[in-house]
C-alpha positions in Angstrom: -34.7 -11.5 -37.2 -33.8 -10.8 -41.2 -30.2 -9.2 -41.5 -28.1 -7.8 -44.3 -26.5 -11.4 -43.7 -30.0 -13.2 -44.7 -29.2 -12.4 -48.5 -25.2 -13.1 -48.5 -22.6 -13.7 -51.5 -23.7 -17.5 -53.3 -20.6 -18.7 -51.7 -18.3 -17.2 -49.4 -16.0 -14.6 -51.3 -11.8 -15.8 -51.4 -9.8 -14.4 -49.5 -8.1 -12.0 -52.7 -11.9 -10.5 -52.5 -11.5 -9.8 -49.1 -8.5 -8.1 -49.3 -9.4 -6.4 -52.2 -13.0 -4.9 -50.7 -11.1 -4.3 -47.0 -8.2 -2.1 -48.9 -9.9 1.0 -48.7 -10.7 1.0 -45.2 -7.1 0.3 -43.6 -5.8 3.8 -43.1 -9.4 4.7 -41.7 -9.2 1.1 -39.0 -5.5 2.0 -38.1 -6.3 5.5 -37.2 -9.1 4.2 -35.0 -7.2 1.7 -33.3 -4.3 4.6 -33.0 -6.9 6.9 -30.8 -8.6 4.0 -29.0 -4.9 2.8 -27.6 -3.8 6.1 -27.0 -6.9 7.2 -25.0 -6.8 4.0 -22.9 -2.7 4.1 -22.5 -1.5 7.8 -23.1 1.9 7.5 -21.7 2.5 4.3 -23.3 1.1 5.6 -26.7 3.7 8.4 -26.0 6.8 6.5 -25.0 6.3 4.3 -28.4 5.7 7.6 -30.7 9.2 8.5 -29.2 11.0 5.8 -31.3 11.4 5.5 -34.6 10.7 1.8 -35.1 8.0 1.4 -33.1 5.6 4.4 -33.5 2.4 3.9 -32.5 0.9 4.5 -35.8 3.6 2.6 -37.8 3.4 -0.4 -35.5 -0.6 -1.1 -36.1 -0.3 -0.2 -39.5 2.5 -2.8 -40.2 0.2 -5.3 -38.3 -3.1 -5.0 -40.0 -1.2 -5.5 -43.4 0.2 -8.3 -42.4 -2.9 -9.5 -40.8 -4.2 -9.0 -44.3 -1.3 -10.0 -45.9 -1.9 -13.7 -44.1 -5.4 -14.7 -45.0 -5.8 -18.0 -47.0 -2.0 -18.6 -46.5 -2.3 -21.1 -43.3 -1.5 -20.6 -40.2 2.0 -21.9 -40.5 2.5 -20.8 -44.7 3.9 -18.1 -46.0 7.2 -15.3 -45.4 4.5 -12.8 -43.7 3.8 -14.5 -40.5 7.4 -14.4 -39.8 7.7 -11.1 -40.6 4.7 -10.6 -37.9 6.6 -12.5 -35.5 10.0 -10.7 -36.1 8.5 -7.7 -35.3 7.2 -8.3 -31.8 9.8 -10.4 -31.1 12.5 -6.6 -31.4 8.6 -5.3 -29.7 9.4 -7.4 -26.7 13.4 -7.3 -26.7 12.5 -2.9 -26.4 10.2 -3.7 -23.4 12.1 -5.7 -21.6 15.3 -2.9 -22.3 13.3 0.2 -21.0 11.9 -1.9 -18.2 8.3 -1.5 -19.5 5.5 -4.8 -18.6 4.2 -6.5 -21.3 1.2 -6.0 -19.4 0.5 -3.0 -21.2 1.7 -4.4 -24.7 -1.2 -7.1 -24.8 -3.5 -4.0 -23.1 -2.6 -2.5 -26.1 -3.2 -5.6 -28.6 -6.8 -6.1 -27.1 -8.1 -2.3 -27.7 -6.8 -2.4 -31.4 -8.6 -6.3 -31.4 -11.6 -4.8 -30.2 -11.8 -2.6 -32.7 -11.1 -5.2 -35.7 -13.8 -7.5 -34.5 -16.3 -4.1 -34.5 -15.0 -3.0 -37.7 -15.2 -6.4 -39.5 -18.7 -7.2 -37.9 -19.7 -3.6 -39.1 -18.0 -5.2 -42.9 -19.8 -8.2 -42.7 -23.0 -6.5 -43.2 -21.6 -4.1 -45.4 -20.5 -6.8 -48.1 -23.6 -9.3 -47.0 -20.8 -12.1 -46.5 -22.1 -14.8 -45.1 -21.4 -16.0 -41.5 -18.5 -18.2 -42.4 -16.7 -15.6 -43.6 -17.2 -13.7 -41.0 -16.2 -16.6 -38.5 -13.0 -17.2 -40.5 -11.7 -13.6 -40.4 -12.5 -12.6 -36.5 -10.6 -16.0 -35.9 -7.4 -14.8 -37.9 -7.6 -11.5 -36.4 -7.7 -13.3 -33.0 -4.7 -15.5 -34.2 -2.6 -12.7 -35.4 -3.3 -11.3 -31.8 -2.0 -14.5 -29.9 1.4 -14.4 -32.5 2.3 -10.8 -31.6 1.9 -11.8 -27.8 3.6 -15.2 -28.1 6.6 -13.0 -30.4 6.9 -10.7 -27.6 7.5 -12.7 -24.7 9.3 -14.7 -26.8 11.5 -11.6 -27.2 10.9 -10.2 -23.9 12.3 -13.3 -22.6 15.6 -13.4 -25.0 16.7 -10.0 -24.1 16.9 -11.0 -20.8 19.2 -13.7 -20.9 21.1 -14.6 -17.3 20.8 -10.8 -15.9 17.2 -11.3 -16.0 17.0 -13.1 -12.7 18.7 -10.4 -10.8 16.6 -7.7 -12.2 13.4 -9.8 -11.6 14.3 -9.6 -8.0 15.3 -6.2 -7.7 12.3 -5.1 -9.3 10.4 -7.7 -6.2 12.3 -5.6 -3.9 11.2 -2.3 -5.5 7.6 -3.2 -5.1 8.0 -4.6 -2.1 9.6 -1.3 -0.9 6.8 0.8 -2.0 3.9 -1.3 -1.6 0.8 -0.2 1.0 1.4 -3.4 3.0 4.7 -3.3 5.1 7.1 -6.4 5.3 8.9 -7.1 8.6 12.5 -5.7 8.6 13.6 -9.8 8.0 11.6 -10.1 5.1 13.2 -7.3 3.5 17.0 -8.1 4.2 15.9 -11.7 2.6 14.6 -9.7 -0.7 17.7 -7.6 -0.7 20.2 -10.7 -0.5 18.5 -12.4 -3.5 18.8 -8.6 -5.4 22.2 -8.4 -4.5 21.2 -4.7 -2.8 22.5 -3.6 0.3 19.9 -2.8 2.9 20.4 0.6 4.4 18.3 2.0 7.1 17.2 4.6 5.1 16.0 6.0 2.0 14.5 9.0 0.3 12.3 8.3 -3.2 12.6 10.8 -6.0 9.6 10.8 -8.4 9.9 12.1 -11.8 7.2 13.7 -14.0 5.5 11.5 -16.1 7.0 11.2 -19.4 10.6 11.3 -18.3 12.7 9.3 -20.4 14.8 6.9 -18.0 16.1 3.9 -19.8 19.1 5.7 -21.2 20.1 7.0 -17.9 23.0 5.1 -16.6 22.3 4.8 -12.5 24.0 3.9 -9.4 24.0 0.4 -8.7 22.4 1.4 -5.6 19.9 2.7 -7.1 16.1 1.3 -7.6 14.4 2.1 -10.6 10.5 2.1 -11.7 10.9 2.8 -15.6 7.2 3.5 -16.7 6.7 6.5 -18.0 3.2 7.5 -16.3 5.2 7.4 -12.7 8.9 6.9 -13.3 10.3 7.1 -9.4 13.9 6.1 -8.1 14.7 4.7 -4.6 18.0 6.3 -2.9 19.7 4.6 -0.5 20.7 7.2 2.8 18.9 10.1 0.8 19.9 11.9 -2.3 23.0 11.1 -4.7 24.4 12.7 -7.5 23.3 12.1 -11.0 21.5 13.4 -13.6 18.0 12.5 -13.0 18.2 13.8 -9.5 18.4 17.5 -11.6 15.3 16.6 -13.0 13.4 19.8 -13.2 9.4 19.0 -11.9 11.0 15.7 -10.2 9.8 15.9 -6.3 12.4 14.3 -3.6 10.7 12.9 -0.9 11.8 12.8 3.3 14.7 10.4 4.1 12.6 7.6 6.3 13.6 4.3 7.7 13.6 1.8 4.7 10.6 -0.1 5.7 8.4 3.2 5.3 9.7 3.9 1.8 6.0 3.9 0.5 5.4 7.1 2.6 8.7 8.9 1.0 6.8 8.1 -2.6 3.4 9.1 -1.8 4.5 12.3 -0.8 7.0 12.5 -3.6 4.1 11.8 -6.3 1.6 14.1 -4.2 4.2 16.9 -4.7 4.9 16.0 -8.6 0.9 16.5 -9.0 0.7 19.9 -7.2 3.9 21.0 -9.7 1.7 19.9 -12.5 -1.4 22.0 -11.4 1.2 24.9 -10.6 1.1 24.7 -7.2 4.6 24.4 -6.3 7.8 24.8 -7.8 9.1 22.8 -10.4 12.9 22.9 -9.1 15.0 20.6 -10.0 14.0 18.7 -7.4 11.6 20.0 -5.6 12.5 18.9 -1.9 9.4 18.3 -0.2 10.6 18.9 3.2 11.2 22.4 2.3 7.4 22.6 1.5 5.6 20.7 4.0 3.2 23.5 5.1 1.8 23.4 1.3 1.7 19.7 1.0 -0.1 19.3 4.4 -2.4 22.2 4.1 -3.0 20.2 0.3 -4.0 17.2 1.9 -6.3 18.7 4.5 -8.2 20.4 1.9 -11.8 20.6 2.9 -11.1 20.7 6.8 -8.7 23.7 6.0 -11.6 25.5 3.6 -14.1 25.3 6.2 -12.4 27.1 8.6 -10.6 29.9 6.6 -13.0 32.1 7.9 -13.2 31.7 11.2 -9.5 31.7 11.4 -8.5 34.6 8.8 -11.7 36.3 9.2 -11.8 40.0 7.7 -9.1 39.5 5.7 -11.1 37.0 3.0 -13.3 40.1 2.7 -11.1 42.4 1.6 -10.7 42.7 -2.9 -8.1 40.5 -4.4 -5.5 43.2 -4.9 -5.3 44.3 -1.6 -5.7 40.5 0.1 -3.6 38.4 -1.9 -0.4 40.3 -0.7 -1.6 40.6 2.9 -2.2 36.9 3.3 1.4 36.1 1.3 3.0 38.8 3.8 1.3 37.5 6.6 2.5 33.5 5.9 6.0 34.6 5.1 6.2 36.7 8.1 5.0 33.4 10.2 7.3 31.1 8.4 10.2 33.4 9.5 10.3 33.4 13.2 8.1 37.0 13.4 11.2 38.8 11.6 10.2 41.6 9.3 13.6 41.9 7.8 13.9 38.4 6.7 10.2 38.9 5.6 11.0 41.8 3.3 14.1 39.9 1.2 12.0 36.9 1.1 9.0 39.2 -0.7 12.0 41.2 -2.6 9.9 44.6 -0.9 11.1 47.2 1.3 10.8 46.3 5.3 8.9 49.2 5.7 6.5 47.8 3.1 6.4 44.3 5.2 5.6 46.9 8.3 2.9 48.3 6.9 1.2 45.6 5.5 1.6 44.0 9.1 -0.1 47.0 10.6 -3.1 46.7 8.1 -3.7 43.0 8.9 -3.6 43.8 12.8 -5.7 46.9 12.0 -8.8 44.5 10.1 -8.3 41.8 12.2 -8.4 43.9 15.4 -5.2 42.5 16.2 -6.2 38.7 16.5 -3.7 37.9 14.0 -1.1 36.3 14.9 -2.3 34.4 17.8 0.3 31.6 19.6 -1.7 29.5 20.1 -3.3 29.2 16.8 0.0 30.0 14.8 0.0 26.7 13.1 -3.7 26.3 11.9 -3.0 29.8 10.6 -0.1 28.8 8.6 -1.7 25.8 7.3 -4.9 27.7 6.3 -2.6 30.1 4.5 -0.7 27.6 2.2 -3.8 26.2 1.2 -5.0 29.8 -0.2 -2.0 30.6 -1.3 -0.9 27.2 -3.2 2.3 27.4 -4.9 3.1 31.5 -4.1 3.2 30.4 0.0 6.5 29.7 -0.1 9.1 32.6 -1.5 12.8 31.4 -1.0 15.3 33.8 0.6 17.7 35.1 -1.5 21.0 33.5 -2.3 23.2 35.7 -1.9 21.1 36.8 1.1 23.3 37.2 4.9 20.2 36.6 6.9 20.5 33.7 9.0 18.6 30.9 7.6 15.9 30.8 10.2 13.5 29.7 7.3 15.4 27.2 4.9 12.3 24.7 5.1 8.6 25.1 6.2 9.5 22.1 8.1 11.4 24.2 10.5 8.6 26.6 10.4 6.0 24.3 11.3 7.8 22.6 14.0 8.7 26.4 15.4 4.8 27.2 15.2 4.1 24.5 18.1 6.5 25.5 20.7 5.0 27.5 23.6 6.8 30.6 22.8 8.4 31.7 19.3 11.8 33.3 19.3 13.2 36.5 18.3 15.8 37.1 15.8 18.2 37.1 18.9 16.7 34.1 20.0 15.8 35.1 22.7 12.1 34.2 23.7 9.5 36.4 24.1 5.6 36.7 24.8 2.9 36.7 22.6 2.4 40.4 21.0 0.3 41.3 18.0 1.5 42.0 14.4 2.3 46.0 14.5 5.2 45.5 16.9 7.1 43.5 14.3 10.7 44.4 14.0 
């Protein structure tokens, strides 16, 4: 089939003419490889912009002029190939410091290659070169490609130095830790010798928002770290310490389990981060996810908990927004503090008459089948998954109620027993809503 290429130059054009006729279209192929790696590797696109020396933009731009910059000068000739491999080489030595895989750095190298190869194919036919040309240059492009990679493990690899072994195994230990598959309480203690990490029996993991900047953090040697920005998460040995990233605000703290079940602190740590994200929950500074477990179970049970709403709220998902929302919130808080109106009232900031009478509306439309003992829990699960982020309404500080509500965990685990207790604590039988104290 004819192509633009079937009626090329007389000879193929030298490499001055290339340059020359490519000029114009830099600025337009570095803003294209710019979008193309940051849509493929936002957070990494992001982490690089924060720099100075390695901006996204300046980085590919400094490459395809040199790329340029090198053709007809040899593979070996010439000031600008080092200056291509100086730069990945402080590339890699940056990587290696903020704990970052260089993984992602050649990820990033074959989306902007990609993009060359399209955009000089697209030239080719442009400028009728014939197919030498077009050989030669796809085969430099693919060459400067392997000399950024080569410079930056090269670098990668420097910065290092003797601390790198230790770090490679910590970092084994790390995924090890938090990986699906569970190692045998022997296989761990073997990982921890070699990282030089005490094994405790437990830990708590505490995962930070995406973006958050760790590397300049200075942590406990006890301490774990994943660096990467798109799910930065630390591993504390025997629960929380004191430091700053554990003030993060939006970080999540997962429950303190035996260390061989650290993957199940995580995933409940990063479910709870993505819930403060979509607004949710709380971004404290941490969010402690045992103080919200009604939330991130009801979260997880989704469409089992949508499907019966109705049958276990009934009337009350009729009623108009105005008037429901702050029934269902009333109700929840009510349940999630031992059946005490007064405790119900500071947590709401209202009047304990107000909780009262909103508790006698709900009894009154649901012809008092709310609450019922023995489904108090469904109810409270069903609750937190309408209400999302507004279920949970922490009592004041300054607040002298007992703390019969400082975590839904408590609640939860109070919703099961056979009987729920009075603010006396005394028990007492099952009696509908309007009697509330």
């Amino acid at each position: 089939m004819p192509t633009c290429l079937a009626q090329p130059y007389p000879s193929a054009p030298p490499p001055r003419e290339v340059r020359r006729l490519l000029g114009p279209h830099v600025q337009a192929a570095v803003t294209e490889m710019e979008d193309q790696v940051a849509a493929r590797l936002p957070q990494y696109a992001e982490t690089l912009n924060r720099t100075r020396e390695f901006a996204l933009r300046r980085v590919i731009d400094r490459t395809v002029h040199l790329f340029l910059a090198t053709l007809g000068t040899g593979s070996a000739d010439g000031s600008h190939l080092s200056d291509l491999t100086s730069l990945y080489e402080r590339i890699g030595a940056q990587h290696h410091r903020v704990g970052y895989p260089l993984d992602t750095l050649h990820t990033a190298l074959s989306v902007a290659g990609r993009v060359a190869h399209r955009r000089l194919i697209k030239d080719a036919y442009r400028f009728r070169w014939p197919a030498s040309t077009l050989e030669s240059l796809v085969e430099s492009a693919s060459a400067t490609i392997r000399a950024a990679t080569e410079s930056a493990v090269g670098g990668f690899e420097h910065e290092g130095g003797p601390r790198s072994l230790v770090r490679q195994h910590r970092a084994r230990l790390r995924d090890a830790l938090t990986a699906d598959l569970t190692l045998d309480r022997s296989s761990l203690a073997a990982l921890a010798e070699a990282a030089s990490w005490p094994l405790p029996e437990t830990v708590a993991v505490l995962a930070l928002p995406p973006g958050t900047r760790t590397h300049g953090i200075v942590l406990p040697e006890e301490v774990l770290a994943r660096h990467l920005p798109d799910g930065p998460f630390l591993i504390l040995p025997d629960g929380r310490r004191h430091f700053p990233l554990l003030r993060t605000r939006g970080a999540a703290l997962g429950p303190v389990v035996p260390v061989d079940r650290a993957a199940d602190s995580l995933s409940w740590a990063r479910h709870a981060v993505d819930m403060i994200l979509q607004g949710l929950l709380p971004p404290d500074a941490p969010l402690d996810c045992v103080d919200h477990l009604a939330a991130l179970a009801a979260s997880r049970a989704g469409d089992l908990l949508d499907a019966v709403a109705a049958q276990t709220l009934g009337p009350l998902l009729k009623l108009p927004e105005r008037r429901r929302v702050p029934l269902l919130q009333t109700l929840f808080t009510y349940l999630d503090s031992a059946d005490n109106a007064v405790v119900t009232a500071r947590r709401l900031f209202v009047h304990e008459q107000t909780v009262r009478y909103r508790l006698r509306k709900i009894a009154e439309v649901t012809r008092d089948e709310l609450p019922r003992t023995e489904r108090r829990l469904e109810t409270m699960l069903v609750l937190a998954r309408l209400l999302g982020g507004s279920a949970a309404s922490p009592v004041p500080a300054a607040s002298p109620v007992p703390a019969v509500s400082v975590a839904s965990q408590v609640s939860v685990r109070s919703a099961v027993r056979e009987a729920p207790l009075c603010g006396d604590g005394a028990p007492h039988a099952a009696r509908p809503v309007r009697e509330a104290r």
